[in-house]
VEXMAR-487071 format. One record per residue (C-alpha): x, y, z; residue in three letters. Coordinates in steps of 0.05 Angstrom, whole numbers, padded with zeros to 5 digits, always signed. Example, Ala and Ser with C-alpha at 12.3 -4.5 7.8 and 13.67 -1.06 7.14 Angstrom:
<nodes>
+00246-00090+00156ala
+00273-00021+00143ser
</nodes>
This chain:
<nodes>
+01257+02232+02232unk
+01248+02216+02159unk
+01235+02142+02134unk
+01286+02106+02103unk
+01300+02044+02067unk
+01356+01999+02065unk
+01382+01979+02006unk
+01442+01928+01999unk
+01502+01931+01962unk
+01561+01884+01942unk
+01614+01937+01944unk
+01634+02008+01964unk
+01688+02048+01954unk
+01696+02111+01983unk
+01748+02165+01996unk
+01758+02206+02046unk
+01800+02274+02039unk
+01820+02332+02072unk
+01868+02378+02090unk
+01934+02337+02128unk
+01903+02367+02191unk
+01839+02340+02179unk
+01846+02266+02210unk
+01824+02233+02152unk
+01876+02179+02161unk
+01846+02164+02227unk
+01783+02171+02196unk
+01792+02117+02145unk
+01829+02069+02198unk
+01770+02075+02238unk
+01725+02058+02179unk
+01765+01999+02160unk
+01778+01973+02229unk
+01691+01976+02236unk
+01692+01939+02164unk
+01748+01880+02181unk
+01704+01869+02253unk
+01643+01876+02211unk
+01658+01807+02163unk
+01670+01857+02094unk
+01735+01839+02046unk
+01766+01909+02053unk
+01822+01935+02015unk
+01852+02008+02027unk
+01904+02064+02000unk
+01929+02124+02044unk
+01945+02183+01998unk
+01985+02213+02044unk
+02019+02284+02019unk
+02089+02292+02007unk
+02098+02365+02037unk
+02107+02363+02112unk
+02058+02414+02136unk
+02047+02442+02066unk
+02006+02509+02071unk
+01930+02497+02102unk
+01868+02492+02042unk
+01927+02477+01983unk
+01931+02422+01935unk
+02003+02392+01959unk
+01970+02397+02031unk
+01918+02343+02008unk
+01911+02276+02041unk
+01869+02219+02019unk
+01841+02151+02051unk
+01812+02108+02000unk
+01772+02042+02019unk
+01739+01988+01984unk
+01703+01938+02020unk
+01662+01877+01998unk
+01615+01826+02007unk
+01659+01791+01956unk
+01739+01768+01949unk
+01768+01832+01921unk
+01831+01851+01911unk
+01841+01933+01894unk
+01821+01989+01932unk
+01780+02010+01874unk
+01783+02043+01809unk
+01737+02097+01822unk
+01699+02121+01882unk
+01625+02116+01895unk
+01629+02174+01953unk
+01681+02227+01967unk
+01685+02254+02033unk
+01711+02327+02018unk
+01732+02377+02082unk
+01754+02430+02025unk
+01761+02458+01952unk
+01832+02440+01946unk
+01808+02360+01964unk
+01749+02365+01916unk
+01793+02396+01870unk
+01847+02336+01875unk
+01795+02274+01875unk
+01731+02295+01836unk
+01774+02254+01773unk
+01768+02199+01820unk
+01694+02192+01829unk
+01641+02159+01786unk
+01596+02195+01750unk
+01531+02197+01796unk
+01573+02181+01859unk
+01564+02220+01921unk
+01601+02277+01952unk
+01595+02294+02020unk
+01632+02365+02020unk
+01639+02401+02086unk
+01617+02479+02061unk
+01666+02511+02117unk
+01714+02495+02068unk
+01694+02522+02013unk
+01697+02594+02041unk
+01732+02652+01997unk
+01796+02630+02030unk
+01799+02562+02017unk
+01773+02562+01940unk
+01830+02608+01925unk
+01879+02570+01958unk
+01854+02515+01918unk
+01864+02557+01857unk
+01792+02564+01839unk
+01777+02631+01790unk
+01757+02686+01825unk
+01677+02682+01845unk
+01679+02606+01816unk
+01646+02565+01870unk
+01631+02493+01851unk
+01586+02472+01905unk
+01541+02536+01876unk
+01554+02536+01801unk
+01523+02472+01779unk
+01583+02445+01752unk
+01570+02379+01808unk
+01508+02362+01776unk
+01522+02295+01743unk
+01538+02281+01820unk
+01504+02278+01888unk
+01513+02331+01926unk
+01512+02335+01996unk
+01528+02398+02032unk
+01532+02407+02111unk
+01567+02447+02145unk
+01621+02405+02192unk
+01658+02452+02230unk
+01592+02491+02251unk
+01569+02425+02273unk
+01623+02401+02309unk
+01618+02478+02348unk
+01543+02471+02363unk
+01555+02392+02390unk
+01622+02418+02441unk
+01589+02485+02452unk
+01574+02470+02529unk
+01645+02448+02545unk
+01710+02493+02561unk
+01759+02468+02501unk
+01784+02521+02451unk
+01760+02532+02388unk
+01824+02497+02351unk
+01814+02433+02400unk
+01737+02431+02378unk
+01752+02434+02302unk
+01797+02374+02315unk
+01742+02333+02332unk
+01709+02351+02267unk
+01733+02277+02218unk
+01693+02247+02283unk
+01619+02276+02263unk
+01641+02250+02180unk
+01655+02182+02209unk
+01588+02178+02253unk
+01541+02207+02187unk
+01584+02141+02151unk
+01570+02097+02199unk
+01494+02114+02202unk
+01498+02117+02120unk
+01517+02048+02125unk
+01482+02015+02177unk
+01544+02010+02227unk
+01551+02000+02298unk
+01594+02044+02328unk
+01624+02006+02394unk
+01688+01989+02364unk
+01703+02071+02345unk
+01680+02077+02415unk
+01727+02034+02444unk
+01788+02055+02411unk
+01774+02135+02436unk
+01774+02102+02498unk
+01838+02076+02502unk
+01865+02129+02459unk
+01843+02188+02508unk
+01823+02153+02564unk
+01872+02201+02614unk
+01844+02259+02578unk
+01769+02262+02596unk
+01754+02331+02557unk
+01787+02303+02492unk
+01753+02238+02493unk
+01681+02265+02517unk
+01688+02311+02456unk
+01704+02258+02410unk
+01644+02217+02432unk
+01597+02274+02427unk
+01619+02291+02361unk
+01623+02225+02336unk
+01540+02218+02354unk
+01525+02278+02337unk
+01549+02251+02263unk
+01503+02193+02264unk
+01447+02225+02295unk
+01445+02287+02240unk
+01446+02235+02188unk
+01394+02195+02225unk
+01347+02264+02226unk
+01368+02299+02157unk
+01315+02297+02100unk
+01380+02280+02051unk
+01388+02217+02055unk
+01322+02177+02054unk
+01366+02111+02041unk
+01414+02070+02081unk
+01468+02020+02052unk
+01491+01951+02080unk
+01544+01910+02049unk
+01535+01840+02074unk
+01598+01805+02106unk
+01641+01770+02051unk
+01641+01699+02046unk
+01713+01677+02068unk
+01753+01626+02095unk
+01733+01615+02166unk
+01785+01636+02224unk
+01799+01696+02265unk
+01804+01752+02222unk
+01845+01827+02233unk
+01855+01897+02190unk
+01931+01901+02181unk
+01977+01943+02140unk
+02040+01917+02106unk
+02091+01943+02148unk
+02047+01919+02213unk
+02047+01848+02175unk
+02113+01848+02155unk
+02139+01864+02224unk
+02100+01808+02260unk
+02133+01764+02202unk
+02205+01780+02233unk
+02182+01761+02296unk
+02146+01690+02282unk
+02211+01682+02240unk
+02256+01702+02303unk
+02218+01657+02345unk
+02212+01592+02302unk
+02294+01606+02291unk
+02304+01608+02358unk
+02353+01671+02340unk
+02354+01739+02366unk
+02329+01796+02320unk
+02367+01859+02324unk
+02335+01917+02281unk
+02383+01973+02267unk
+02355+02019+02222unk
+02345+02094+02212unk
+02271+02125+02200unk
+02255+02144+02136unk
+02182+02148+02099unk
+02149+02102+02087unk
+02193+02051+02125unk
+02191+02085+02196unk
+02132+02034+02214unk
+02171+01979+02219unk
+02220+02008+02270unk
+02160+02035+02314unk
+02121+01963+02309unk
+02184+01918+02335unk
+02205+01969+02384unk
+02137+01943+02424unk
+02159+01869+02427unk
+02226+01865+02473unk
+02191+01815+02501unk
+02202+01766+02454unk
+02279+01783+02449unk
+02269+01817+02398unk
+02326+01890+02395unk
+02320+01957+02359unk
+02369+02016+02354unk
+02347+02074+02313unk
+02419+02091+02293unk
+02446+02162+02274unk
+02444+02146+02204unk
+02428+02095+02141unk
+02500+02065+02143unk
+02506+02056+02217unk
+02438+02025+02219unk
+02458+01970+02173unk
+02536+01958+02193unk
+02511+01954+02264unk
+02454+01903+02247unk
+02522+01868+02205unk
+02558+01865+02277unk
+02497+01832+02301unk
+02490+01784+02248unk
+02569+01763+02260unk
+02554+01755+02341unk
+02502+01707+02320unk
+02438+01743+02322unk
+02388+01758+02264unk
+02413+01827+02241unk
+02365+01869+02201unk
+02354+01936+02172unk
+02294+01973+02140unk
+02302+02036+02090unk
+02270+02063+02025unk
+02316+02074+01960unk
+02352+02140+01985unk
+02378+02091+02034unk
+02394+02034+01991unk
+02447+02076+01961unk
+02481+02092+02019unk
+02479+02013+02050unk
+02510+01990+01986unk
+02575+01980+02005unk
+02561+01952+02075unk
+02517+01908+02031unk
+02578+01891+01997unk
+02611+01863+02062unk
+02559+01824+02075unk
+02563+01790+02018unk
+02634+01783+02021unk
+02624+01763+02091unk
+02569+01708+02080unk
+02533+01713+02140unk
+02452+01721+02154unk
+02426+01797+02143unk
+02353+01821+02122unk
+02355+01885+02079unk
+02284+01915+02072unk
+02258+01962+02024unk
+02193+01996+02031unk
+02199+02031+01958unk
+02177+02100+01941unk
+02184+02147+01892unk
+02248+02170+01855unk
+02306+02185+01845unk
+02342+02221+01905unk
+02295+02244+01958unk
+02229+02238+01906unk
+02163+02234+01919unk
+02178+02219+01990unk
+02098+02189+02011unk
+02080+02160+01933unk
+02087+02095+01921unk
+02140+02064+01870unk
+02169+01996+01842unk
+02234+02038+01826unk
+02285+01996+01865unk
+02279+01931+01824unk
+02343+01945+01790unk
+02383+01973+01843unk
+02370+01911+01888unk
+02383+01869+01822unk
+02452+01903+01811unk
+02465+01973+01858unk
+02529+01952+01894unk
+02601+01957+01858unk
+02632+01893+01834unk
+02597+01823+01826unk
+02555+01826+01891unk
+02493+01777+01880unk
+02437+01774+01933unk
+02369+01735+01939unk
+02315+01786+01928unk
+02247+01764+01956unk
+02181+01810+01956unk
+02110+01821+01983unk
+02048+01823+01930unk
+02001+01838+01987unk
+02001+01873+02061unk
+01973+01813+02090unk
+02027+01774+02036unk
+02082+01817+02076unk
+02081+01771+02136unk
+02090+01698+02094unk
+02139+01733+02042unk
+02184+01762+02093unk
+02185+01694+02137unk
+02211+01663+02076unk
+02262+01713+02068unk
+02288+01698+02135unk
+02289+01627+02123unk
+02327+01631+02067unk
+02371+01676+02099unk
+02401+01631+02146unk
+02387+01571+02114unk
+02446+01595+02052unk
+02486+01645+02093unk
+02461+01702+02054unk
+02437+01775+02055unk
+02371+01785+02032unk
+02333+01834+02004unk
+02264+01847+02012unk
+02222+01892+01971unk
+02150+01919+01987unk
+02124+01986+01977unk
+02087+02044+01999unk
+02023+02019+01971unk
+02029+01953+02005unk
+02060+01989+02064unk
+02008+02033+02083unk
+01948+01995+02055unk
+01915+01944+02093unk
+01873+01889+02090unk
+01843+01829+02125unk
+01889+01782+02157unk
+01875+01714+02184unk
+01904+01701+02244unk
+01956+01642+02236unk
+01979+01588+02284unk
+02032+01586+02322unk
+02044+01510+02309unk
+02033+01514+02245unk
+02080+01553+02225unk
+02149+01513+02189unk
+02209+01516+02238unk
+02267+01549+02213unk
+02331+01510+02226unk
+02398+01545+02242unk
+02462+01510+02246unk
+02521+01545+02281unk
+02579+01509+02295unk
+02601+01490+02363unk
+02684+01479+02348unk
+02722+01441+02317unk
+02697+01362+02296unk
+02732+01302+02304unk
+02800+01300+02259unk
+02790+01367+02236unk
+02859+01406+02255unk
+02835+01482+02244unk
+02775+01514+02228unk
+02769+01530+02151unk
+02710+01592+02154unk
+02702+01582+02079unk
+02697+01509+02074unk
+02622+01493+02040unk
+02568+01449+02050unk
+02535+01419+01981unk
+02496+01487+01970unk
+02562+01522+01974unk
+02542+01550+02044unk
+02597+01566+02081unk
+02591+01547+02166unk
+02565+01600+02223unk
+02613+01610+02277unk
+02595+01646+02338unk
+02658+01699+02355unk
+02693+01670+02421unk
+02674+01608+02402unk
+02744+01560+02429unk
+02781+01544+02369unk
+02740+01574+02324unk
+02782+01646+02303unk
+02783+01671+02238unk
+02799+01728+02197unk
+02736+01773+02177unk
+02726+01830+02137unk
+02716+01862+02067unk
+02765+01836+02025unk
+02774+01786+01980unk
+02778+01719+02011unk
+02824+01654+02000unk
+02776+01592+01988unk
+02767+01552+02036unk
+02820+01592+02087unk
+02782+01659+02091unk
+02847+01689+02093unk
+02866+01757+02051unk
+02878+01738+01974unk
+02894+01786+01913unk
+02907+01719+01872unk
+02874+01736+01808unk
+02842+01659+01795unk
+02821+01652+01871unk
+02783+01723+01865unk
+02750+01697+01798unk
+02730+01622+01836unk
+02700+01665+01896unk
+02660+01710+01847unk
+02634+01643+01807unk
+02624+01610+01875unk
+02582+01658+01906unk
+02538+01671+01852unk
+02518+01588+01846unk
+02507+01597+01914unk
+02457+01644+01902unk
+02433+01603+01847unk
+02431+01543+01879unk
+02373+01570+01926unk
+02332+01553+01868unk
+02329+01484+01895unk
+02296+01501+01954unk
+02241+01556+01931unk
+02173+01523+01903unk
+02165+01517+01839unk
+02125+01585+01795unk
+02049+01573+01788unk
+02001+01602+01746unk
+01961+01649+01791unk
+01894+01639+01747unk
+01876+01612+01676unk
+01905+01558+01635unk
+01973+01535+01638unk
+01978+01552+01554unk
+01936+01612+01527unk
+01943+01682+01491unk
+01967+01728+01542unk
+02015+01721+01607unk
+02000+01782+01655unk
+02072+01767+01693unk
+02078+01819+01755unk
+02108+01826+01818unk
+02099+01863+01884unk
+02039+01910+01890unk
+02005+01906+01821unk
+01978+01826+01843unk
+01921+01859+01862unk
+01906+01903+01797unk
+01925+01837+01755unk
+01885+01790+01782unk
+01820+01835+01783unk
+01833+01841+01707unk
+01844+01773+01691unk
+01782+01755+01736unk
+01745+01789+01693unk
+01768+01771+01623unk
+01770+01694+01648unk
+01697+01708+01661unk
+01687+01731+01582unk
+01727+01670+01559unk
+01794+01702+01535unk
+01855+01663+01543unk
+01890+01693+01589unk
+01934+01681+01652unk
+01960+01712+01716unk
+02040+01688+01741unk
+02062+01729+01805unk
+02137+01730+01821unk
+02158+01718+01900unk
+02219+01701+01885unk
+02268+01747+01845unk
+02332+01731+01850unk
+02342+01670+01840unk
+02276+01652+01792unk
+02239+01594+01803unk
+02268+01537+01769unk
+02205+01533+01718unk
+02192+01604+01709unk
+02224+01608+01632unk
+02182+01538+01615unk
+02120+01578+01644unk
+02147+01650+01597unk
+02137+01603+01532unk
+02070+01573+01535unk
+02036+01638+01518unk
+02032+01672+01453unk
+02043+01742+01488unk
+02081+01758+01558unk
+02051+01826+01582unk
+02093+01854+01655unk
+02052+01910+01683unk
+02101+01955+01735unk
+02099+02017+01779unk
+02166+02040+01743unk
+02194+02042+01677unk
+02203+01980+01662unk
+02246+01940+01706unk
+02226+01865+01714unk
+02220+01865+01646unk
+02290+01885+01628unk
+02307+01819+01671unk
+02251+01780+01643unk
+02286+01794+01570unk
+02348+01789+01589unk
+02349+01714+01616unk
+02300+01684+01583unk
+02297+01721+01511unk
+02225+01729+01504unk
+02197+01791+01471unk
+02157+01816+01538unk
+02115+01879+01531unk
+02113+01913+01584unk
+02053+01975+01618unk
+02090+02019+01666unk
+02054+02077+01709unk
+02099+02127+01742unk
+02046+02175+01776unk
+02057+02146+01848unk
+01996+02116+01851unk
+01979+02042+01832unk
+01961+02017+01763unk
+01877+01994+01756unk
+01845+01947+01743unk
+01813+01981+01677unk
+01878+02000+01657unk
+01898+01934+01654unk
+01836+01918+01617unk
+01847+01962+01564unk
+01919+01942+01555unk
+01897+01868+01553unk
+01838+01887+01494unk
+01893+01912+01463unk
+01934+01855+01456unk
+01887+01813+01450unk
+01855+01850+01386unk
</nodes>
């Protein structure tokens, strides 16, 4: 066994990648679960690809795991990579871009076969693992699969149920790379395959056999240990947006006192949700995976009228078709959570890449003048506070509300700290229980001072009333085509929509002064990107300043004060350029704007650079 050294490190970031068959999704979950245990700041983006089952060894059949972890706050998976974990060509191929010069690749040489490098559409005889062209790298060769064969050769599963276990012997050699203990891997095959005793005895093995061949192999002659991150003290978990976001319906549900009925149909990369609140009937909490987009939210409508918590979760593809049962909601005024887990577009897209594309449809995608709250997530871990404020507001105004995330924030996790039960806000729902003293008939559109409109329970005695998608009479509910009445309702229920703006904090300045040079103004999943880049500009003494926008529709009341203390207002996006047509449109400020459309997130040295820029 050769001697080695340890040598620490503040952060890592390392990718893993693979054919779709590969497991390198499980392998990076794994990774980061052993990290978040471990004490290390962790951020993480699945690359997942958008062909189902594309052709084995191709570029669209790539999937990627990236993970940054810390003994630091950060707040980005990474720029660049410091090792790439390659199975084949066609994931070398796809990620060397990624990887900084003198990083390490680990490539597994069964993949690089004759096959596989023209698959990847390497030149005939071209073999980069033999030509040199990896030099300013290091390289790392072993061969995986043979391995993996050699470690299972003594037990009776086939040869395709042995290659399986091969992302296993990767994650052992990374956990022996970086000074890990492996219980918690160990644990989790356990309960994964603990009524199959072949599948999880070959897991195991391979899984040590990993760590062991690093342990013995003349490579590597140096270990690396990231100490745990200084952070606030609590109980600490790995968790993914849509994990986060769905725990945040149910705290919501359960300090409401009110029922939560999902009806929803799957689609990418909003499926998560559904399959996370189907496991907690035991709070009350009701899902129907409904035949299609508009069934899934008319029937989570019904529920919403019967005096539950309706909700429904989709991507953009089925935005458009909930539009017009958005519509009656509006028109209807009663509770309803809209989520959208963004992607890629337009029509079906780039189905697993991430995208802030829906901005404007939630801003103004439904026919006539149908105004909604829009609220979104910055963070995974964000998803669970942002989404309990949704709620909140909800009920509180007798709304539909939108929520936006994405597929970065979706899929990517990070640490969460536990909260309290207790010390979480209640959230107060009214309904009414008939009619009150001197009141002769109930009036359904009769308003409170926010213009909210009361919640009556169907069947409740003496408290009938007409319901349904047309225009209503003030006050009566009843069916109007009076031209003034239809132009009071639209007024109406767009200062009610305002009006939350009374009851949503106040915009603050994520970091640097309150007056400076430069605004960096974003929203949803570029906080991360921003705030690394302003970090480090603070740090050289530029004037500069981070806002983050929670709440979208309607602004915080200070937001436009905020807009015209800097010299410049710069609104980096994942589209191109929505916020910022807003931003300009209310509050007349000449806004420049960055916008990346690849389906991947914007850096943080993009950023930089765009912020030199300006500042020069």
């Amino acid at each position: 066994m050769p001697n080695t050294s340890i040598q620490q490190l503040e952060d890592v970031v390392i990718k893993f990648a693979g054919d779709s068959g590969d497991g390198m999704q499980l392998t990076g979950t794994q990774f980061s679960n052993n990290t978040a245990l471990f004490g290390n700041d962790l951020s993480t983006f699945p690359d997942f690809p958008a062909e189902i089952r594309a052709p084995i060894g191709t570029l669209p059949g790539v999937s990627g795991f990236q993970l940054h972890f810390s003994s630091n706050r950060i707040f980005t998976p990474g720029d660049a990579c410091d090792v790439l974990v390659v199975m084949n060509a066609a994931a070398l191929k796809a990620n060397l871009k990624g990887l900084k010069k003198g990083g390490i690749i680990l490539a597994n040489t069964d993949g690089f076969d004759a096959k596989n490098l023209r698959l990847a559409n390497y030149p005939e005889g071209v073999n980069p693992l033999e030509d040199g062209s990896l030099a300013p790298y290091q390289l790392h060769t072993m061969d995986v699969t043979k391995m993996t064969r050699e470690a299972l050769k003594d037990t009776t599963l086939g040869m395709k149920e042995k290659d399986r276990a091969k992302n296993m012997f990767v994650l052992g050699f990374l956990y022996w790379l970086y000074d890990r203990n492996m219980e918690n891997t160990e644990v989790f095959l356990k309960e994964k395959f603990g009524k199959k005793p072949d599948i999880l005895d070959s897991n195991l093995k391979v899984l040590h056999a990993g760590y062991n061949f690093a342990d013995t192999v003349e490579a590597f002659t140096t270990r690396y240990r990231v100490e745990k991150a200084r952070m606030e003290p609590g109980t600490y978990r790995s968790i993914t947006g849509n994990t986060a976001l769905a725990y945040g319906l149910v705290a919501a549900s359960q300090k409401a006192n009110l029922p939560l009925f999902l009806g929803t149909y799957p689609i990418t990369p909003a499926s998560d949700i559904l399959h996370e609140l189907s496991r907690f009937k035991n709070f009350g909490i009701r899902t129907f995976q409904a035949e299609d987009e508009i069934a899934g939210i008319t029937s989570a409508i019904g529920a919403s009228y019967g005096g539950h918590m309706g909700v429904t979760t989709t991507s953009g593809p089925g935005m458009a078709l909930k539009g017009e049962a958005m519509g009656l909601a509006v028109m209807l005024e009663i509770p309803l959570m809209i989520v959208d887990i963004q992607r890629g577009g337009p029509s079906t897209g780039l189905p697993t890449k991430t995208e802030q594309s829906d901005l404007l449809q939630a801003y103004y995608g439904r026919n006539g003048e149908c105004p909604m709250p829009i609220v979104s997530a910055s963070t995974p871990a964000d998803c669970f506070e942002a989404v309990f404020e949704a709620f909140r507001i909800s009920v509180k105004h007798m709304t539909p509300v939108i929520f936006l995330s994405d597929g970065y924030i979706a899929n990517g996790s990070e640490p969460w700290r536990f909260p309290k039960a207790a010390d979480l806000p209640a959230i107060e729902v009214k309904f009414k229980k008939g009619l009150e003293e001197g009141e002769e008939q109930f009036l359904p559109y009769h308003r409170d001072e926010n213009l909210v409109r009361p919640w009556a329970v169907p069947g409740t005695p003496g408290l009938e009333h007409r319901i349904g998608g047309l225009e209503k009479q003030n006050i009566t509910g009843n069916v109007s085509y009076d031209p003034e009445n239809h132009q009071l309702m639209v007024k109406i229920r767009q200062e009610k929509v305002d009006k939350i703006a009374d009851h949503i904090p106040l915009q603050k300045i994520e970091l640097g002064p309150e007056k400076g040079k430069i605004l960096v103004l974003g929203w949803g999943s570029t906080y991360g990107a921003i705030k690394s880049a302003v970090l480090d500009l603070l740090a050289e003494g530029h004037e500069v300043a981070h806002a983050h926008i929670r709440y979208i529709r309607p602004f915080p009341k200070n937001l436009g004060e905020i807009l015209h203390s800097y010299d410049k207002v710069l609104i980096p996006e994942i589209n191109n350029g929505q916020l910022i047509k807003i931003i300009r449109d209310q509050f007349l400020i000449d806004a420049q704007g960055y916008h990346k459309i690849m389906g991947v997130p914007i850096t943080k040295g993009e950023l930089i650079t765009k912020i030199r820029e300006m500042l020069a």
